[in-house]
C-alpha positions in Angstrom: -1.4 19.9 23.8 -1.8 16.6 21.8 -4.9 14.6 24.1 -3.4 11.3 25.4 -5.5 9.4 24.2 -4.3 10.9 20.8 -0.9 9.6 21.5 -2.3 6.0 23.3 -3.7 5.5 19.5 -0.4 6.4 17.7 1.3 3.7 19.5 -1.2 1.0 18.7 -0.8 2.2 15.4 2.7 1.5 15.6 2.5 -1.5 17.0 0.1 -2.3 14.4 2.0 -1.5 11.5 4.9 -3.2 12.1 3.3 -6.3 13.9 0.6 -7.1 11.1 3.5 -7.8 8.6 5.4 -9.8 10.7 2.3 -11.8 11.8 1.5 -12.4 8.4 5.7 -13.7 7.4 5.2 -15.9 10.2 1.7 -17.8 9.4 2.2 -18.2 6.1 5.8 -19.5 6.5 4.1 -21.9 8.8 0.6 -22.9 7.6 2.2 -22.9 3.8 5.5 -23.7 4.4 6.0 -20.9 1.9 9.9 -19.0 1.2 11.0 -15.6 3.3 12.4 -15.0 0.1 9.2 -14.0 -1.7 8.3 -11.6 1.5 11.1 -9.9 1.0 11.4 -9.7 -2.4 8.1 -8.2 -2.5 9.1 -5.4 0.0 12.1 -5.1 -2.7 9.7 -4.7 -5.3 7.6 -1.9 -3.6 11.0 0.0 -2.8 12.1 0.3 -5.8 9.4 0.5 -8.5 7.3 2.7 -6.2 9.0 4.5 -4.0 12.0 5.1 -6.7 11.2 4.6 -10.4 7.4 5.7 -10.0 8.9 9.0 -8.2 11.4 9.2 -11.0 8.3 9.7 -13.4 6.2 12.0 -11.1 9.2 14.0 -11.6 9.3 14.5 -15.1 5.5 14.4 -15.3 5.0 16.7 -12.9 7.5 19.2 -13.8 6.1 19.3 -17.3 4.1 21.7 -18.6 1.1 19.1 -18.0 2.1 19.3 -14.5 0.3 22.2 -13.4 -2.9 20.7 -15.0 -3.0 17.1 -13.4 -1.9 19.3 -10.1 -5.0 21.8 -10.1 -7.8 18.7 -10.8 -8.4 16.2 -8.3 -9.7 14.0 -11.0 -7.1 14.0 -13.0 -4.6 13.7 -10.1 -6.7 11.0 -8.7 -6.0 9.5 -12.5 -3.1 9.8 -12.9 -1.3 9.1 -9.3 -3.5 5.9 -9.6 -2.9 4.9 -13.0 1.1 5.4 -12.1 0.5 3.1 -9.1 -0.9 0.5 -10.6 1.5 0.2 -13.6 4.4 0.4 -11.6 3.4 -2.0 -8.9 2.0 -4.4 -10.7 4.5 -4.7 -13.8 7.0 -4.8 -11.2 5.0 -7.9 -8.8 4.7 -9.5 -12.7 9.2 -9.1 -13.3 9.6 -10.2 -10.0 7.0 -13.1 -10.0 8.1 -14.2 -13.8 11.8 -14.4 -13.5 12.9 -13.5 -9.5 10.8 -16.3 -8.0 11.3 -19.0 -10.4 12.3 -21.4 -7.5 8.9 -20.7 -5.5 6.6 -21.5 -8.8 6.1 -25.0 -7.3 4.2 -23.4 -4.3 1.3 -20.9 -5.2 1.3 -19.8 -2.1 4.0 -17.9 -2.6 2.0 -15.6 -3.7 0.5 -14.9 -0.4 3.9 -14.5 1.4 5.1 -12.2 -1.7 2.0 -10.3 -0.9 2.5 -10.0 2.8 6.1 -8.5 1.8 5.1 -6.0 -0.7 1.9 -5.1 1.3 3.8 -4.8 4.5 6.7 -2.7 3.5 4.1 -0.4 2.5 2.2 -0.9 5.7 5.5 -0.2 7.8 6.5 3.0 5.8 3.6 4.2 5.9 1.9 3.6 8.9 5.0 2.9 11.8 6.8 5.5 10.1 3.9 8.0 10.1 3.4 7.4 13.0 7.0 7.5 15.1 6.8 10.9 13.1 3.6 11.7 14.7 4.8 10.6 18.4 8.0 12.7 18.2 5.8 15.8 17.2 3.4 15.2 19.7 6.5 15.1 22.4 8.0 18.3 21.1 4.6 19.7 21.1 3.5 18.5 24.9 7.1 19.5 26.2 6.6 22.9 24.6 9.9 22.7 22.2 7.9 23.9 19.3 9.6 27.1 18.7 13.2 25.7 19.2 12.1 23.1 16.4 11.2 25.5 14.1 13.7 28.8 15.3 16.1 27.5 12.2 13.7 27.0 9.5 12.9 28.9 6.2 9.5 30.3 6.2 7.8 27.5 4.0 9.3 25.0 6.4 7.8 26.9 9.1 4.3 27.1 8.1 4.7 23.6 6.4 5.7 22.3 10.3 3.5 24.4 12.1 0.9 22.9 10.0 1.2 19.4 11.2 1.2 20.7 14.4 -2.2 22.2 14.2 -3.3 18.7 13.0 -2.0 16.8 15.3 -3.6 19.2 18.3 -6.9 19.4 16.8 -7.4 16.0 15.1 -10.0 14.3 17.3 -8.7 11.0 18.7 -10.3 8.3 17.4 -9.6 9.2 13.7 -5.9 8.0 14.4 -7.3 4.5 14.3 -8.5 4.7 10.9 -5.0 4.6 9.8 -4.6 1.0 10.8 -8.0 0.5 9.5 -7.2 1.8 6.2 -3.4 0.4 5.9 -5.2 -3.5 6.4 -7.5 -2.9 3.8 -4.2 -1.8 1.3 -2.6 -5.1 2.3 -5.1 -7.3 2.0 -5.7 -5.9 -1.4 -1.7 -6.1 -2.2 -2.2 -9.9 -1.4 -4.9 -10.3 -3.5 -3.4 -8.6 -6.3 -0.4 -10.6 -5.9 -2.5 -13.9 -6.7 -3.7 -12.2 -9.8 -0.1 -11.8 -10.9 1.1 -14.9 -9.9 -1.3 -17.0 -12.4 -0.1 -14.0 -15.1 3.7 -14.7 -14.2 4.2 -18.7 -13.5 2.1 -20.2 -16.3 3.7 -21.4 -19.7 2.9 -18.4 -21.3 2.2 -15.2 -19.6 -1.3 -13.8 -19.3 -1.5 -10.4 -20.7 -4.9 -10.5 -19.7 -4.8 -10.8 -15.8 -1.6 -8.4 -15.7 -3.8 -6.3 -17.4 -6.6 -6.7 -14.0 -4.7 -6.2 -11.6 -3.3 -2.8 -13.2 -7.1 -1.8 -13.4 -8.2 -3.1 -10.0 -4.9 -1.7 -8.3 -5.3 1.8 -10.2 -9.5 1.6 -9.2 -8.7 1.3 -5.5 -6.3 4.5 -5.3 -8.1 6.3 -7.3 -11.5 6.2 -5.7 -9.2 6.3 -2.7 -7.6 9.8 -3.5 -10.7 11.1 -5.2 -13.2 10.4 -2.7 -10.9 11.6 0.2 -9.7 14.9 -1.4 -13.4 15.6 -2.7 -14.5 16.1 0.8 -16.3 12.3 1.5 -16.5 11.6 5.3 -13.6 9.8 6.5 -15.2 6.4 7.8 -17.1 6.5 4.7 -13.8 6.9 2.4 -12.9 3.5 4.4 -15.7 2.2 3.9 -15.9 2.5 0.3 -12.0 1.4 0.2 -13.1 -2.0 2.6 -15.3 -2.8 -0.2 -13.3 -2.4 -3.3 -9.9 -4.3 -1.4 -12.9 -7.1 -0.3 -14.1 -7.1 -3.9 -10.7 -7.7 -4.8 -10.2 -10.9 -2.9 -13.4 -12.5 -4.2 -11.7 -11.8 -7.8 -8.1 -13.1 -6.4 -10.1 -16.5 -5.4 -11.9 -17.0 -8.8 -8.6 -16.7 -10.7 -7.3 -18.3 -7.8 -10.0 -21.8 -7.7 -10.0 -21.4 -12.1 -6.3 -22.0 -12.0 -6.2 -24.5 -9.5 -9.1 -26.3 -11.8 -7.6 -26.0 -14.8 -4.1 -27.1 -13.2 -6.2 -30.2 -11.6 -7.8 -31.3 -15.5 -4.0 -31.1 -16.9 -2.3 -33.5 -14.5 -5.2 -36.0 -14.9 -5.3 -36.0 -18.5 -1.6 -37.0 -18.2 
């Protein structure tokens, strides 16, 4: 049986993933008076360069002969899945920024909202989805319809089902929570990285150079991510170490973000 309590922190999960990306449309719409077009043009964004182009590439990558390499090293899967991330992500949050959003440049804090979109859709896929997967699984377990579930299945989907079952009976309760835990650290880093981009994409010439930082921030926070969880590092300290690279990235979000706001200050006086 999957404990109760296991299930009472799936649906706070839920809750949580979808409600933290609506809360965050709805305050920055009305603190910044910003556009619902940039929220969902970031959740756009994340479907198609990550969930459809970056996919595309794993697939060719992967099915290479180099595949079976990258595949049997968690370093160099860490590596690569994070360097694929933050390339795709970010060059994508750059298009859309640059040439999408021209009607928001007047309001930085677009970048915020676009954040909140490309963050969130990521949030709600990942976390309300995993988790309405997780609650029907959990029914099907507790009503004892496990082996009517898997009756029609091949072998490999058999053991590939049963497997999640196992998980979800002996997962101890509380770690469900660190999936919200860990999915508010991602979007608070997506937001950040979205006011690096922003500065990159709106100015009168683009700035290779803080494109170029948010590929290597986005790429150091799924990497140490990936590594540090598949390597065998304690879960709450995985989250902790991922906490403090996402926070990292906000204090580098506000220097580009108080530099630009300077430097934007100095022009209009001198005119």
């Amino acid at each position: 049986m999957v404990p109760t309590l296991s299930i009472a922190f799936m649906i706070l999960s839920l809750f949580l993933g979808i409600g933290i990306p609506v809360a965050l449309l709805l305050f920055f719409r009305k603190k910044y008076q910003t556009s619902i077009v940039s929220f969902f043009i970031g959740c756009g964004v994340m479907l198609l360069f990550a969930q459809v182009l970056e996919q595309l590439v794993h697939l060719i990558v992967l099915g290479s002969p180099v595949g079976p390499f990258i595949e049997k090293s968690i370093l160099a899967i860490a590596i690569y899945g994070a360097l694929m991330a933050g390339l795709f992500e970010e060059i994508g949050r750059f298009i859309a920024m640059r040439y999408v959003l021209k009607k928001q440049h007047g309001n930085a804090h677009n970048a915020l909202m676009y954040g909140a979109g490309h963050g969130g859709y990521e949030m709600i896929m990942i976390l309300a989805v995993g988790m309405i997967n997780n609650l029907i699984y959990s029914a099907l377990i507790n009503m004892g319809q496990t082996q009517a579930v898997m009756a029609p299945l091949d072998d490999t989907m058999k053991a590939t089902v049963l497997t999640a079952f196992d998980a979800l009976i002996q997962t101890p309760s509380w770690h469900f929570l660190l999936s919200p835990i860990e999915r508010m650290a991602a979007i608070t880093a997506q937001i950040a990285l979205s006011v690096i981009v922003w500065y990159a994409a709106t100015g009168v010439e683009a700035k290779a150079s803080l494109l170029a930082l948010a590929v290597f921030l986005h790429a150091l926070l799924d990497g140490v991510a990936v590594y540090t969880a598949r390597s065998g590092v304690p879960l709450l300290a995985v989250e902790a170490i991922v906490w403090i690279i996402a926070l990292g990235i906000v204090y580098i979000s506000r220097q580009v973000w108080n530099n630009n706001n300077k430097k934007q200050n100095a022009d209009t006086d001198l005119t």
